[in-house]
N, C-alpha and C positions, 0 to 999 in steps of 0.2 A: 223896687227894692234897691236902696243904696248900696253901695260899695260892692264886697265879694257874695253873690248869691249864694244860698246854701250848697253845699255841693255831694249829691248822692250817689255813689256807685252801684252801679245793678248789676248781679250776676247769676248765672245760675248753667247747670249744665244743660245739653241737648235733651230737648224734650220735655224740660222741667216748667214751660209755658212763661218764659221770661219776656217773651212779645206781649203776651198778656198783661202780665204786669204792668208793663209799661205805659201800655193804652191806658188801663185804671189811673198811672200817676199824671198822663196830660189831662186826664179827666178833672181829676182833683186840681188842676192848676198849676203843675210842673211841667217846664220845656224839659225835653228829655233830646238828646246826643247820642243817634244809636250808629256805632261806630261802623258796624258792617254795611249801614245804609251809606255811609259816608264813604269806605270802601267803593262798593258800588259805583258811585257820582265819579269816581277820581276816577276810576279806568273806563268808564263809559266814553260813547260820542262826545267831543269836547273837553272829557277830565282832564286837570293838570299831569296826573300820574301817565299821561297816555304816550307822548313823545320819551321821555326819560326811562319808559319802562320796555317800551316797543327797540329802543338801543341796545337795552343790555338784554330782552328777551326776544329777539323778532318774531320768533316762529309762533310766539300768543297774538302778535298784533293782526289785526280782522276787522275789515270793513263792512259796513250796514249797506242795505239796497240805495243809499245816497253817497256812498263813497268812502263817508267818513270812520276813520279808523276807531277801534277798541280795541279793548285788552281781553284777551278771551280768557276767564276764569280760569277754565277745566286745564286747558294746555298749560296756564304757568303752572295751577298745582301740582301738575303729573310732571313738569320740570321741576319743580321744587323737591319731591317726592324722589328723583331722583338723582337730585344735584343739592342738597342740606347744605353744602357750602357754601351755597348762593342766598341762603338767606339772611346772613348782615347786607348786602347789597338792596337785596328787596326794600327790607326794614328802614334802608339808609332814604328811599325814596319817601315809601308812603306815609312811616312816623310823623317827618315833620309838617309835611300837609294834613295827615290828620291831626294834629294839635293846632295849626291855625284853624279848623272848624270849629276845633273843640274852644278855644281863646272868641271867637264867633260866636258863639254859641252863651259862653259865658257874658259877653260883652251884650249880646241881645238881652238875657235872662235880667243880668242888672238894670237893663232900663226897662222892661216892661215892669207887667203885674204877677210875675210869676214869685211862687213860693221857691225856687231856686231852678236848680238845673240835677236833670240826671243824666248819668254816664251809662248808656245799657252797652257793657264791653264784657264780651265774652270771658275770654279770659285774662279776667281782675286782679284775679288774687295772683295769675302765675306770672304777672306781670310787675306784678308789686305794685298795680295801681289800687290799691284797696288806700296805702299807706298815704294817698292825694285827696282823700275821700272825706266828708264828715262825717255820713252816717252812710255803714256798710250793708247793702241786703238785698239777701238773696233768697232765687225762689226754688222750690224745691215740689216732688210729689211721689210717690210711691212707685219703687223699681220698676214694680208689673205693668203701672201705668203709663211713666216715661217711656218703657219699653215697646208698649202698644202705639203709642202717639209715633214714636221715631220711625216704625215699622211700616207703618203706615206711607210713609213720604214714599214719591215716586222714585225708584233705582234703589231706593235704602234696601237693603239687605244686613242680614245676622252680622259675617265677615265685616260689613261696612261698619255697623252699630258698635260690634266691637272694637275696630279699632278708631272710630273717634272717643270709646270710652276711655280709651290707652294713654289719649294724647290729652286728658283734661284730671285737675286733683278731684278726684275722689267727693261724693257729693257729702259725705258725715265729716271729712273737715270743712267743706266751704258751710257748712251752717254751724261749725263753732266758731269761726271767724267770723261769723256775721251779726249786727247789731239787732237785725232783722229777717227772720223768716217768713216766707209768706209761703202757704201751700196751698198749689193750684189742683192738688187732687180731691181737692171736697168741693169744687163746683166753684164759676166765674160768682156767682153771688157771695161764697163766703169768702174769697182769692180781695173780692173788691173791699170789705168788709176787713178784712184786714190789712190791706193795704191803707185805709183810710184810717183805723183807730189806732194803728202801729206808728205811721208816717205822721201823725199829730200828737202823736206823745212825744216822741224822740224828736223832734223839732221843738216842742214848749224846751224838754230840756237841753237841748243845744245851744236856744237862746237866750238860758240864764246864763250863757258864759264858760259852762263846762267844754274847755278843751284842752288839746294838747299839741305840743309840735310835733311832727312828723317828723320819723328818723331816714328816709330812703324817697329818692326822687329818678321815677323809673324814666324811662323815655320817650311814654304816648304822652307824658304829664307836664308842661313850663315848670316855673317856679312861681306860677303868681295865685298862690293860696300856700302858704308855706305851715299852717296851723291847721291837723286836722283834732277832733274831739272823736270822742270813742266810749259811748256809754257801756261795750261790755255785756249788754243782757244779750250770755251767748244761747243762741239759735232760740230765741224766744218764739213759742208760735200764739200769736194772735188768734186761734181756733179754730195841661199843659199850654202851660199857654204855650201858642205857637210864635 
């Protein structure tokens, strides 16, 4: 694909089976960008985030049975949880390493055989990365079922469930926001099923030309797609290369 790859944003809340998704869109022949895997790398043995973040947090930094330091999750969040002031500092670190992945990411997509590139970032819309996006969409499934799914994880508890529900928009506006819904509560066969006749429609019409500029450039996102398009069929429900 010449020039700027198509470029997809994927979101969806906890437990709405957004991993899922994703596997479906490298299947159909999307390289996908999934930012918390990216996370991960950076504070890992070797990550760039691992010196810069072990200064201004020591007491997360943690060494493997080979010596080598990381960043231990659990401990920044529970400093973060209780230090909120610290989080322009965090953000000032890992931002701009994760948009050189993401600049990576788009620079492979353009030279392979991929139909574009997807963004799987949590939270899109509260970031105003929806508005860097061409085509917006997200995945969604039924309360009871999300609810079951989330339950399930080990240490998840009620108290926990609820308050990562606290901390993300509300799942009836992210699918008015969204160009595309995809619902993973009727089964991986019909989840794929529309992933695939959703994600080839809004692609034909993308590439007549239909788009728009984008008003707002958040700060996981460069500047280098400054045009996104916005078909608007809100919360429609349809029923990678590496």
């Amino acid at each position: 694909m010449a020039g700027y790859p198509l470029l997809i944003g994927l979101t969806g809340s906890i437990g709405m089976g957004k991993s899922t998704a994703a596997r479906f869109m490298a299947r159909e022949g999307w390289r996908v960008f999934d930012e918390d895997q990216a996370v991960h790398r950076l504070m890992a043995p070797g990550g760039q985030a691992v010196a810069p973040l072990a200064a201004l947090f020591p007491a997360a930094l943690t060494k493997n049975d080979q010596g080598l330091g990381f960043i231990n999750r659990a401990v920044l969040r529970a400093h973060i949880a209780e230090n909120p002031e610290d989080i322009p500092q965090l953000e000032s670190i890992l931002h701009p390493l994760v948009r050189q992945d993401q600049h990576r990411a788009r620079a492979l997509a353009s030279k392979g055989r991929c139909k574009g590139l997807v963004l799987d970032i949590p939270l899109l819309f509260e970031t105003n990365g929806d508005q860097r996006c061409d085509i917006v969409v997200v995945v969604t499934a039924p309360a009871q079922v999300q609810r079951s799914r989330v339950l399930r994880r080990t240490g998840m508890t009620d108290q926990a469930f609820g308050t990562l529900m606290a901390k993300q928009m509300p799942d009836r506006e992210k699918r008015r926001r969204a160009d595309l819904v995809i619902n993973t509560g009727l089964g991986h066969r019909r989840a794929r099923q529309q992933v695939r006749r959703g994600l080839a429609e809004l692609t034909q019409a993308s590439q007549r030309g239909h788009r728009r500029r984008a008003t707002f450039h958040p700060p996981l996102f460069g500047p280098e797609n400054p045009r996104r398009w916005t078909p608007k069929r809100q919360a429609r429900q349809y029923g990678g290369c590496r």
